[in-house]
DOTOR-387488 format. One record per residue (C-alpha): residue number from 1; residue in one letter; x, y, z. Coordinates in steps of 0.5 Angstrom, whole numbers, always signed. Layout:
<rs>
R seq type     x     y     z
R NUM    A     X     Y     Z
...
</rs>
This chain:
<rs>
R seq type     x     y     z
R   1    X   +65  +253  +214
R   2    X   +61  +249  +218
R   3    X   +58  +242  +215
R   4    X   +51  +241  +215
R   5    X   +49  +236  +220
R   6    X   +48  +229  +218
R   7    X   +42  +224  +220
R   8    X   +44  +218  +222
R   9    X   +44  +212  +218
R  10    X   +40  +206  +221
R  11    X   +45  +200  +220
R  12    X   +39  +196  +221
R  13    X   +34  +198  +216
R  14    X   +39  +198  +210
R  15    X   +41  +191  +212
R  16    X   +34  +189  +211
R  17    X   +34  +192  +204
R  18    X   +40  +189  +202
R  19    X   +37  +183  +204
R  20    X   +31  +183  +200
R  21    X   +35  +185  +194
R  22    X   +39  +179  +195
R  23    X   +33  +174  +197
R  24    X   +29  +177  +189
R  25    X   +35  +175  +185
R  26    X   +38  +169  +189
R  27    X   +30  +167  +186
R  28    X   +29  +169  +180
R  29    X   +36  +166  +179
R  30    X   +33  +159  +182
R  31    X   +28  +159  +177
R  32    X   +32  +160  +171
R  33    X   +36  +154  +173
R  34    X   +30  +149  +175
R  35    X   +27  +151  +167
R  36    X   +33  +150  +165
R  37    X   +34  +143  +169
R  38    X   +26  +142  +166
R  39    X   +29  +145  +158
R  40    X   +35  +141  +157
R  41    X   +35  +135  +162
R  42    X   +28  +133  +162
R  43    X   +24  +135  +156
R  44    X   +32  +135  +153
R  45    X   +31  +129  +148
R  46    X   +24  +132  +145
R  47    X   +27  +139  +143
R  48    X   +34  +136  +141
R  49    X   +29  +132  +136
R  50    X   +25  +138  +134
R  51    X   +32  +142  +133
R  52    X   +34  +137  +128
R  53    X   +28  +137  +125
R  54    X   +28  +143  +123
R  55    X   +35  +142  +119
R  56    X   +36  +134  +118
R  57    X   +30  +130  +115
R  58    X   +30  +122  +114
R  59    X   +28  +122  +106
R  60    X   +25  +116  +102
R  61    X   +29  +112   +97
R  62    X   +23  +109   +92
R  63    X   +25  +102   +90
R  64    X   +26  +101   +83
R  65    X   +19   +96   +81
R  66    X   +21   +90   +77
R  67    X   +21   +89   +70
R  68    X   +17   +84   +66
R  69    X   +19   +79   +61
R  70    X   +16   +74   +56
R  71    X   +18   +68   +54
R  72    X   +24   +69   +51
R  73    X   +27   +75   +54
R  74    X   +24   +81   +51
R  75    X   +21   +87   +55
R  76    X   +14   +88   +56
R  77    X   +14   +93   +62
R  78    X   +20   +97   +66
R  79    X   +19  +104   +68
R  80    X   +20  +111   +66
R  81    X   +22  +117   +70
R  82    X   +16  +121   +73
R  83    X   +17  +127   +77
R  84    X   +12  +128   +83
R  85    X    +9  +134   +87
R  86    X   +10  +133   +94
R  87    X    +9  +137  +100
R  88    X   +12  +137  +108
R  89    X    +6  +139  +112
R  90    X   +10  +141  +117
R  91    X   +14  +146  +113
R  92    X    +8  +149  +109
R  93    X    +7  +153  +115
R  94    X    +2  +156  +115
R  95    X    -1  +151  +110
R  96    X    -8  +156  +109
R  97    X    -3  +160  +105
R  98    X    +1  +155  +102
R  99    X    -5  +151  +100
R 100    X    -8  +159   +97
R 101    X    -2  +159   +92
R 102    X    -1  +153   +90
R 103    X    -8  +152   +88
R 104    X    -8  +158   +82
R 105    X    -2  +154   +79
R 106    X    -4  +146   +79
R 107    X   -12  +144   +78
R 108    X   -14  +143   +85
R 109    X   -17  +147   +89
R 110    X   -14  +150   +96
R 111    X   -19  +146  +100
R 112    X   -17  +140   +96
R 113    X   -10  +140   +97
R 114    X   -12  +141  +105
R 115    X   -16  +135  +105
R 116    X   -11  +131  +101
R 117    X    -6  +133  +106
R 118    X   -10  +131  +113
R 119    X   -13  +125  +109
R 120    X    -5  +123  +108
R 121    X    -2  +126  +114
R 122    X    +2  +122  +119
R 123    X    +4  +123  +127
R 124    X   +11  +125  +123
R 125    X    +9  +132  +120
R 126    X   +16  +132  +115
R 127    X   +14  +126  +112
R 128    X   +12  +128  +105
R 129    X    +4  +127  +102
R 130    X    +3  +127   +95
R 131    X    -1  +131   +92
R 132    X    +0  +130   +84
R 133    X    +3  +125   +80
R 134    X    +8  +125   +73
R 135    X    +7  +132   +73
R 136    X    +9  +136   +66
R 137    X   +17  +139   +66
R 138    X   +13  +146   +65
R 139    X   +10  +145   +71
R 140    X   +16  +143   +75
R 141    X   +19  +149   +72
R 142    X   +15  +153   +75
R 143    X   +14  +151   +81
R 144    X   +21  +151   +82
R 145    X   +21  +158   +80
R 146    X   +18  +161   +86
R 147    X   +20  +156   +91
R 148    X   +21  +161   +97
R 149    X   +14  +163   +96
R 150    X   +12  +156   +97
R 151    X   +15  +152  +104
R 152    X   +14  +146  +104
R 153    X   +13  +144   +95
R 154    X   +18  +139   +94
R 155    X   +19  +136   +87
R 156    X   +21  +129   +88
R 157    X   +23  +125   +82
R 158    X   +20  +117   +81
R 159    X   +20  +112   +77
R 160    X   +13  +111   +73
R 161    X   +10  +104   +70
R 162    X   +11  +104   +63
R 163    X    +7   +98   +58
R 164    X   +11   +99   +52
R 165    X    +6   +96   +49
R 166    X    +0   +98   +51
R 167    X    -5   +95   +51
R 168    X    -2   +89   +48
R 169    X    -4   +82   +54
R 170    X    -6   +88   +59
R 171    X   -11   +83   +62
R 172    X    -6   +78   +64
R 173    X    -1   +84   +65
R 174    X    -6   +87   +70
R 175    X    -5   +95   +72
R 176    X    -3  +100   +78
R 177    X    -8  +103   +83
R 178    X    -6  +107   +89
R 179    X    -7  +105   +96
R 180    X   -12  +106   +99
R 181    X   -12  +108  +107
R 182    X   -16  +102  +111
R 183    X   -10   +98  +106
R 184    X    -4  +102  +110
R 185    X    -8  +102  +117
R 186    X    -8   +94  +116
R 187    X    -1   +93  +114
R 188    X    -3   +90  +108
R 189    X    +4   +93  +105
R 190    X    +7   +95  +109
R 191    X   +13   +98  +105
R 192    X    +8  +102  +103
R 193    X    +5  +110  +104
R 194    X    -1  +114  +102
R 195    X    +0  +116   +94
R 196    X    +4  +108   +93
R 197    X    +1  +104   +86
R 198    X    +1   +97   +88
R 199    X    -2   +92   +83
R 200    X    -8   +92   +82
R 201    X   -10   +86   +77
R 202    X    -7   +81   +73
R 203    X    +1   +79   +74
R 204    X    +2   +86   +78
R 205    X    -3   +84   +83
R 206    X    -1   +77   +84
R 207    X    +8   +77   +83
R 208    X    +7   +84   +88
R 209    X   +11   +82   +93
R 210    X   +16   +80   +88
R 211    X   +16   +86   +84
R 212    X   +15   +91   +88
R 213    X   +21   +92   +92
R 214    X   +24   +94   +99
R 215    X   +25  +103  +100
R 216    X   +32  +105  +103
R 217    X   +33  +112  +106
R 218    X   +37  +118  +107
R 219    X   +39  +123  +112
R 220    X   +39  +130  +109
R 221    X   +40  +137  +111
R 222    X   +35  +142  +109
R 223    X   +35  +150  +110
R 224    X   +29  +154  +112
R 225    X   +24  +153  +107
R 226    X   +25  +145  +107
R 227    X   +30  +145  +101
R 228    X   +36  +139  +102
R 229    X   +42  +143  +102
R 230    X   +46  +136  +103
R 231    X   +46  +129  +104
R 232    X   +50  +126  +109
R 233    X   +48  +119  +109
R 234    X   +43  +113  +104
R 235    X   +42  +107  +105
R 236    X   +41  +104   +98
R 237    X   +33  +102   +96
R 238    X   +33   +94   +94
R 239    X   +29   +94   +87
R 240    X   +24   +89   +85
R 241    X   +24   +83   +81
R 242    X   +24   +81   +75
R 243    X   +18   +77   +71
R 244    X   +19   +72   +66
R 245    X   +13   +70   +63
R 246    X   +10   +64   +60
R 247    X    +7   +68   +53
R 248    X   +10   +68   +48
R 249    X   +10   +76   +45
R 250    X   +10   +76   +38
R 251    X    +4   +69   +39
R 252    X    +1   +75   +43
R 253    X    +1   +81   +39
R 254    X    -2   +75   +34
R 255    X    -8   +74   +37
R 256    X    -9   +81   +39
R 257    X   -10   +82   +32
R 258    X   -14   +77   +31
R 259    X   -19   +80   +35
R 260    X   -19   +87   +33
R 261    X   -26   +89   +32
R 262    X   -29   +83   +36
R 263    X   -32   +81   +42
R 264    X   -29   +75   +45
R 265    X   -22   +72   +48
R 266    X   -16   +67   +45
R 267    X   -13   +63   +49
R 268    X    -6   +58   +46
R 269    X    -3   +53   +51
R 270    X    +3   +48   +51
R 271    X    +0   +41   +52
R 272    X    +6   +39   +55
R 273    X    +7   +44   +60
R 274    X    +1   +47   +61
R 275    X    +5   +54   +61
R 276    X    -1   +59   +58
R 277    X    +3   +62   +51
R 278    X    -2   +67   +49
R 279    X    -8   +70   +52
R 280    X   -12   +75   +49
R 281    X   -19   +79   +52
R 282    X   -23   +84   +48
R 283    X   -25   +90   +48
R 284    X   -20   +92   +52
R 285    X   -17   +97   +57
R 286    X   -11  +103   +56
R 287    X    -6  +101   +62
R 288    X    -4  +108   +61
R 289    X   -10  +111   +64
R 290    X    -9  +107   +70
R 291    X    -2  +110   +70
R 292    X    -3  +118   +69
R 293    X    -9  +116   +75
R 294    X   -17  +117   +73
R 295    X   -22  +122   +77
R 296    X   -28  +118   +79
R 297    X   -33  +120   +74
R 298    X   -27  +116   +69
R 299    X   -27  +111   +73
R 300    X   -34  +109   +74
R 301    X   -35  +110   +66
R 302    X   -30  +104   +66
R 303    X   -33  +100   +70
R 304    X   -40  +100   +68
R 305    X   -37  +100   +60
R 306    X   -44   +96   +57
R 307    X   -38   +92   +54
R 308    X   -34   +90   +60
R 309    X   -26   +91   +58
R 310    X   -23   +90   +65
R 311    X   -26   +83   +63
R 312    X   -22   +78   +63
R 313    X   -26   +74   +58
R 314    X   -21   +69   +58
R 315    X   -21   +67   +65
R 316    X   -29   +71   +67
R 317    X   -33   +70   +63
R 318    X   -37   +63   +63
R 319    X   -41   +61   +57
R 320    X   -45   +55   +54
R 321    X   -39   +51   +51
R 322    X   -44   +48   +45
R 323    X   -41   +43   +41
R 324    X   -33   +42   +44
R 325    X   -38   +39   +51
R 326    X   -38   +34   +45
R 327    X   -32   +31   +47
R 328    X   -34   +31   +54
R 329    X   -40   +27   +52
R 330    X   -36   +22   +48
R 331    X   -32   +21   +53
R 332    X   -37   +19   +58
R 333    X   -41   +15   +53
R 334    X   -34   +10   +51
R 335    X   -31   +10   +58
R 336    X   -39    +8   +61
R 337    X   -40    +3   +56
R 338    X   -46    +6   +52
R 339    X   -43    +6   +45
R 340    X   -37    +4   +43
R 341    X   -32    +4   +36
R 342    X   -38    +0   +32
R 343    X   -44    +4   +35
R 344    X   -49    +7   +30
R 345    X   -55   +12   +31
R 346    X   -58   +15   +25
R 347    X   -59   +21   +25
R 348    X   -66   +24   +20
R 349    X   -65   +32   +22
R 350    X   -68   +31   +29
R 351    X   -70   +26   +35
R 352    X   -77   +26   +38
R 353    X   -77   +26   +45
R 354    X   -84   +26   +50
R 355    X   -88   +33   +46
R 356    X   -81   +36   +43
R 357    X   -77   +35   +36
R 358    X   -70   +37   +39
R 359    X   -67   +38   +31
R 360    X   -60   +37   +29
R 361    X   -55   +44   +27
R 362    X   -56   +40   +20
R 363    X   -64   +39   +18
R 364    X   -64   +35   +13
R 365    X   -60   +30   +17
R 366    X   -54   +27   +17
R 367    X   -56   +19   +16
R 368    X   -53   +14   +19
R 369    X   -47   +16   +23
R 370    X   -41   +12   +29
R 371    X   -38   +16   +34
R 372    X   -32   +17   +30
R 373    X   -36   +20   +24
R 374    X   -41   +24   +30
R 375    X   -34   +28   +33
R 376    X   -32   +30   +26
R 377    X   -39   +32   +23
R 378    X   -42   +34   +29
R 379    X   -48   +30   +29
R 380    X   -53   +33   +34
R 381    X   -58   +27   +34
R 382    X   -51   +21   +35
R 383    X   -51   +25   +41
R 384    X   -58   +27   +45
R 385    X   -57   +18   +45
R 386    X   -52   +19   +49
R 387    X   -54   +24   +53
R 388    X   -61   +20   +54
R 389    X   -57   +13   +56
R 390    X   -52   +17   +61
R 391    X   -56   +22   +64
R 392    X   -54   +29   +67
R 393    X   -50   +26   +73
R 394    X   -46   +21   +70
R 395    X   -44   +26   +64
R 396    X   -42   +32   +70
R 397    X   -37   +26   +73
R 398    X   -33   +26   +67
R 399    X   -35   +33   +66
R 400    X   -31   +36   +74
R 401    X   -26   +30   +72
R 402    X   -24   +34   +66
R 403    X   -23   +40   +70
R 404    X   -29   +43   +67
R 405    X   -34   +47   +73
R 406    X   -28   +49   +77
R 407    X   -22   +54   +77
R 408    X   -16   +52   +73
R 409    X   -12   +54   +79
R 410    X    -9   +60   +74
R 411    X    -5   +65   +79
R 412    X   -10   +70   +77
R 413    X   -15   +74   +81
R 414    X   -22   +73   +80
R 415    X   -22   +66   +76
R 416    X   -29   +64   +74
R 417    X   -31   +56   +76
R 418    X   -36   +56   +70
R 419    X   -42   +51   +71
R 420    X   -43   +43   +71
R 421    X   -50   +41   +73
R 422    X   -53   +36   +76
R 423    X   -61   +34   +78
R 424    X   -57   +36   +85
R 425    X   -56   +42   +84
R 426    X   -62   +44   +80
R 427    X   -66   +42   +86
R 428    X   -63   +46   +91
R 429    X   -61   +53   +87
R 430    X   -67   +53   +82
R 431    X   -73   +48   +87
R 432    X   -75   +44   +80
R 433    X   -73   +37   +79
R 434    X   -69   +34   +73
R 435    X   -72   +34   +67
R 436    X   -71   +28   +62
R 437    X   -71   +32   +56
R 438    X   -65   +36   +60
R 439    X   -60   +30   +58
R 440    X   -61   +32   +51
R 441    X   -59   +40   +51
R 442    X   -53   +38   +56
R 443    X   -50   +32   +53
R 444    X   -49   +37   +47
R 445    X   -46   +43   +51
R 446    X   -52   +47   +52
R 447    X   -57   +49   +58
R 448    X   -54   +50   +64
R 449    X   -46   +48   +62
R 450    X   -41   +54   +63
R 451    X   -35   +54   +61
R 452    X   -28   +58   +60
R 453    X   -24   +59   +55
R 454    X   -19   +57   +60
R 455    X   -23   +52   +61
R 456    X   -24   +49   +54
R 457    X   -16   +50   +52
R 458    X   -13   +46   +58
R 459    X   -19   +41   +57
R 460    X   -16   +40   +50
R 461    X    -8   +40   +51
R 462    X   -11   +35   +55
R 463    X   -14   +30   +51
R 464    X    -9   +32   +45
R 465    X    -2   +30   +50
R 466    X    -6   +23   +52
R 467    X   -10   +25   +58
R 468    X    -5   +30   +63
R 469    X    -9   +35   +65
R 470    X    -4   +40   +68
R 471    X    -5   +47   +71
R 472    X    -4   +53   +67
R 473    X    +3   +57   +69
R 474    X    +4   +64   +66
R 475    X   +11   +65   +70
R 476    X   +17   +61   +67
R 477    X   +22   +64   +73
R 478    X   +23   +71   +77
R 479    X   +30   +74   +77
R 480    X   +34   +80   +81
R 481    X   +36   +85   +77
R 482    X   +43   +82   +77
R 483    X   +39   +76   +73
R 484    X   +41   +72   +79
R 485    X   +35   +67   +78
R 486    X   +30   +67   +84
R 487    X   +26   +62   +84
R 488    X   +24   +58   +77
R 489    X   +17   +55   +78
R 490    X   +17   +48   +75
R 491    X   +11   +44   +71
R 492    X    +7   +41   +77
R 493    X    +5   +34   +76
R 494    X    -2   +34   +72
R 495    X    -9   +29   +74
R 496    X   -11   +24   +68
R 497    X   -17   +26   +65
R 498    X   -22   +20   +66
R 499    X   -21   +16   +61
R 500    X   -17   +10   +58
R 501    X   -12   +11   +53
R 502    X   -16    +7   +48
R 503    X   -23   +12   +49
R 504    X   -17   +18   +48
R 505    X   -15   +15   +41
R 506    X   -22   +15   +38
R 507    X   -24   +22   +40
R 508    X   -16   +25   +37
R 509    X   -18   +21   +32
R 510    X   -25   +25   +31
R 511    X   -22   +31   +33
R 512    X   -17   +30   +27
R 513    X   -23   +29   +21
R 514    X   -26   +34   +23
R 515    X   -21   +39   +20
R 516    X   -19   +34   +15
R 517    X   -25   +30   +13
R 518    X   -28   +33    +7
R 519    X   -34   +32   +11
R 520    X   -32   +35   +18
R 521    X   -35   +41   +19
R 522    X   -28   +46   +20
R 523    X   -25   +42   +14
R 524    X   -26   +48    +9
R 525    X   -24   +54   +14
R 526    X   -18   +51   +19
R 527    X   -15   +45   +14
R 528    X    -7   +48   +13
R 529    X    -3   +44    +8
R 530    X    +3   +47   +12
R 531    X    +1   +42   +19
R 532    X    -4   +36   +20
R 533    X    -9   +40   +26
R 534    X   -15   +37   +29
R 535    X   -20   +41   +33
R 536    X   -28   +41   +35
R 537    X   -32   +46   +33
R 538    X   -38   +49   +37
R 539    X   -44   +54   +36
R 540    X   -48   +56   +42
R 541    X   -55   +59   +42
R 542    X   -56   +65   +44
R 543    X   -63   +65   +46
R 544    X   -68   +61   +42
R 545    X   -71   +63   +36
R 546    X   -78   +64   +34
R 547    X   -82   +60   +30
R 548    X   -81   +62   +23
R 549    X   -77   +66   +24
R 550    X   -69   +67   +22
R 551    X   -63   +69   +25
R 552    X   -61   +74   +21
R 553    X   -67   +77   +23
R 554    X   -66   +78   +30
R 555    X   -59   +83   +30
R 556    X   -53   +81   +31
R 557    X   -53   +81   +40
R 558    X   -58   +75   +38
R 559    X   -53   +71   +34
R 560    X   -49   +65   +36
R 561    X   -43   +65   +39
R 562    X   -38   +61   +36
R 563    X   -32   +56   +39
R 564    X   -27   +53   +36
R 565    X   -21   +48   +40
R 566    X   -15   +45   +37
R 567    X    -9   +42   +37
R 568    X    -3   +41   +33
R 569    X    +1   +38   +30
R 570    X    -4   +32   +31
R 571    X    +1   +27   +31
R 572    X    +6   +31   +36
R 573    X    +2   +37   +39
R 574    X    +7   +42   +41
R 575    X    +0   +48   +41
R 576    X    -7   +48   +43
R 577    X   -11   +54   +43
R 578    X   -19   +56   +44
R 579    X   -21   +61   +41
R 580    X   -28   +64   +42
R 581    X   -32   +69   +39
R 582    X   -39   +74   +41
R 583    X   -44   +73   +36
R 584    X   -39   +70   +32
R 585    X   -44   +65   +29
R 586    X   -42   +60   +27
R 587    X   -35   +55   +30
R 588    X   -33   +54   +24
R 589    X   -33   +60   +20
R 590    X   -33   +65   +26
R 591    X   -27   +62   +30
R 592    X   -24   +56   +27
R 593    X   -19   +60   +23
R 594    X   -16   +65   +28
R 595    X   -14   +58   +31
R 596    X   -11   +56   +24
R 597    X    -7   +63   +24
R 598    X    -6   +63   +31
R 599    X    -3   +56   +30
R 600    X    +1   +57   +23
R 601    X    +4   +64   +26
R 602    X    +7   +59   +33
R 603    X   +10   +54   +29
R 604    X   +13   +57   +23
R 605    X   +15   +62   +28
R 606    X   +19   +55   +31
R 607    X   +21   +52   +25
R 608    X   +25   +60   +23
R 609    X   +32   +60   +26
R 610    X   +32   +68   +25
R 611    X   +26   +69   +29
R 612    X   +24   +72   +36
R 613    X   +24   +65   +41
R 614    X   +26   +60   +37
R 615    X   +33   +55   +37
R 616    X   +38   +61   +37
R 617    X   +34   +64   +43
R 618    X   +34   +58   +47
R 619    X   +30   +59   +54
R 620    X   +34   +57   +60
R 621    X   +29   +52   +62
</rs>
């Protein structure tokens, strides 16, 4: 059998072909090596970290805020355990979806959650963003239940402020308030993120650096969903400071409840220190509805609250000081040299003076009086005298000498300055000159004078402890949590009030006969048979009265408002206190005995061994 013929095969065409084949796949070959040259040498860096990412996370450790004490050691504010409802934008792919879900099982809506989640987003998308705060167990609950349904929810678990006595001195205390975005932008905390509390009033606002400690970190692993499956490393937090107060609770708790129903403010100090022992403001605010967060509209029914509560009347409001400017007024009228020990005015119920009979509080007028009896009585007319022989500027020298018409120096936000007029200052904010007849109304504490009730309680501790005029302290000492004491703040060095120890004898001894003189006008309502108290009252008209008609027939928002200042024991003060209340009407009847309670309540509180701060809970001070 014969083989069919064969063409011959051309060597040279398959060759080529063969070279072709060859060329393509020594091509293709080349560009895997240069996109994996560009993968992992150029770009190896960036896809390493995109790779850890998806399995090792970078988790904040939320310091532990510091606590705060009073005086004597007993707790005021610590923290509770809360748990947050957090999302990582980079896990909750695709965040439509998520935000959908979310939304049908807490009260935001789907768009809520994305705008929180853009407004609070950094360059970093597996930071967390907080969406909702001490959420209910109930509702962490559920969450955690369907978890694989929800990439990217977190529950994290954080520490919540806690006023365990709320509202008790919440306006010395302060509150929180989240962060603000242009506050992060700006680096004014920086240790901070979107949905931290910072303070925002009060001690927590003023002691935020030393309260609010230092964050720590930990590496861990996460599957899938972003849930840790282990932690491999921590650097601890740093936890805040502890504060310890100048106020005393129980002195606190008192003066609250003596303003309880009242508009007004008490303020009791140590005349030899000048550590503030108690400072209460009403109406007053819930603390607690700055921890669980309000909405806008919360928010803006608080704040324009006709009543005010997130004043601190203390330290922000400024009245007319009425009467206890008396003290002023005498002080310049000694040290000036226009009445002395022996001067006498007589006083018929009123002094006529240009076209206008200025009246004494006491009609049928009060006779014959020197300046010891004037102080104890309150004699109007002893006073227009000298308010007419000094004039306004003289008076407002000893006034601004006195700490009056300037901030105390209190280290707290928002302090009022009050107000120490001149014919200076007239002519320049009001455009009129000084009218002589002013000299009269100012000399007695009314027209343009403002005061605080800080004011008026430093100015009175001054006059009591013989002419020291300390700034008021509200912190004693801040401690780590170890109690390793951090800084101990020290009593500063006082200004003399304006006057000689002689002037200042002849005011105490004003100021004692008016509680303890049958004719002094606190003696029926402050005079204690436990403890000798000297004090000043002060009634400061609200508005000018009709002719004719009487106070009881104008409202009580038209009433006076009612001052009392005093110290005790007057021989040794170890206290001194203002109290001032709203239309209370009447310094002596409306004001002078919640001082005289403030006062008994302290200093049997001193004298009790068993009780809360006395000797045998000595202050490390």
């Amino acid at each position: 059998m014969s083989i069919p013929f064969l063409p011959k095969i051309d060597n040279e065409w398959f060759k080529g072909r063969i070279l072709l084949v060859m060329l393509f796949v020594l091509t293709v070959f080349a560009l895997l090596a240069v996109r994996l040259f560009y993968l992992q040498i150029l770009k190896g860096e960036h896809y390493r970290a995109l790779s850890a990412n998806n399995t090792l996370r970078q988790q904040r450790i939320e310091p532990l805020r510091g606590s705060i004490y009073d005086r004597n050691g007993h707790l005021l504010v610590d923290n509770r355990p809360s748990f947050e409802l957090r999302i990582i934008p980079n896990d909750a792919k695709p965040l439509e979806q998520t935000a959908n879900r979310l939304s049908q099982l807490i009260d935001m809506t789907a768009e809520e959650i994305k705008a929180t989640v853009r407004e609070n987003q950094g360059a970093y998308g597996y930071a967390s963003v907080l969406l909702k705060g001490d959420i209910s167990r109930q509702l962490m609950a559920v969450l955690l239940s369907r978890s694989y349904e929800l990439p990217g929810i977190t529950i994290a678990t954080s520490a919540r402020r806690n006023y365990i006595y709320d509202p008790a001195a919440a306006h010395l205390i302060g509150y929180l308030g989240e962060v603000s975005r242009d506050e992060l932008r700006n680096g004014l905390y920086p240790y901070k993120r979107g949905g931290d509390m910072v303070g925002r009033a009060g001690v927590e606002k003023t002691f935020e650096d030393q309260l609010s400690g230092i964050p720590g970190r930990k590496i861990v692993q996460v599957n899938a969903v972003g849930q840790v499956v282990r932690v491999l490393g921590k650097e601890p937090a740093e936890a805040g400071h502890n504060l310890y107060l100048t106020i005393d609770f129980a002195l606190q708790q008192k003066a609250e409840a003596l303003l309880e129903g009242k508009s007004g403010s008490i303020v009791a100090v140590d005349p030899r220190t000048g550590e503030v022992l108690a400072m209460a403001s009403r109406p007053v605010f819930q603390q607690e509805d700055f921890v669980r967060g309000m909405n806008k509209k919360q928010w803006r029914a608080l704040v324009n609250d006709p009543k005010r509560p997130l004043h601190n009347k203390a330290i922000q409001a400024e009245y007319p000081p009425a009467s206890t400017y008396k003290i002023i007024t005498a002080m310049a009228a000694l040290e000036e040299g226009v009445m002395d020990e022996q001067t006498t005015v007589y006083c018929p119920g009123g002094l006529r003076f240009g076209n206008r009979t200025y009246r004494c509080w006491k009609r049928q007028g009060h006779g014959s009086m020197d300046i010891n009896e004037a102080i104890a009585q309150s004699c109007d007319v002893f006073f227009y005298q000298a308010g007419k022989q000094l004039g306004v500027d003289r008076i407002a020298e000893y006034a601004k000498a006195s700490g009056l018409g300037q901030k105390t120096g209190i280290p707290l936000a928002h302090e009022a300055e009050g107000l120490v007029p001149t014919s200076e200052w007239k002519q320049r904010k009001i455009g009129i000159p000084w009218q002589a007849g002013e000299n009269l109304s100012i000399a007695i504490g009314q027209g343009y004078n403002l005061a605080t009730p800080l004011q008026m309680a430093m100015l009175t501790a001054a006059v009591a402890n013989g002419g020291k005029l300390y700034k008021p302290r509200i912190m004693r000492r801040v401690e780590s949590v170890q109690g390793r004491i951090e800084e101990k703040i020290q009593t500063g060095k006082p200004d003399p009030l304006p006057a000689s120890q002689e002037t200042l004898e002849i005011i105490r001894k004003g100021l004692y006969d008016v509680v303890q003189h049958r004719r002094g006008t606190a003696y029926w309502y402050v005079r204690s048979k436990e403890v000798a108290i000297s004090g000043k009252t002060g009634t400061a008209q609200v508005i000018s009265r009709k002719a004719g008609q009487e106070e009881a027939d104008q409202g009580d928002q038209y009433l006076p408002h009612a001052w009392f200042v005093g110290y005790a024991p007057s021989d040794r003060p170890e206290i001194a206190v203002c109290v001032f209340i709203e239309h209370g009407e009447h310094g002596s009847s409306g004001a002078g005995p919640l001082a005289k309670e403030m006062v008994l309540s302290y200093l049997t509180s001193q004298d009790d061994p068993e009780a809360e701060g006395s000797a045998s809970n000595p202050d490390p001070e």
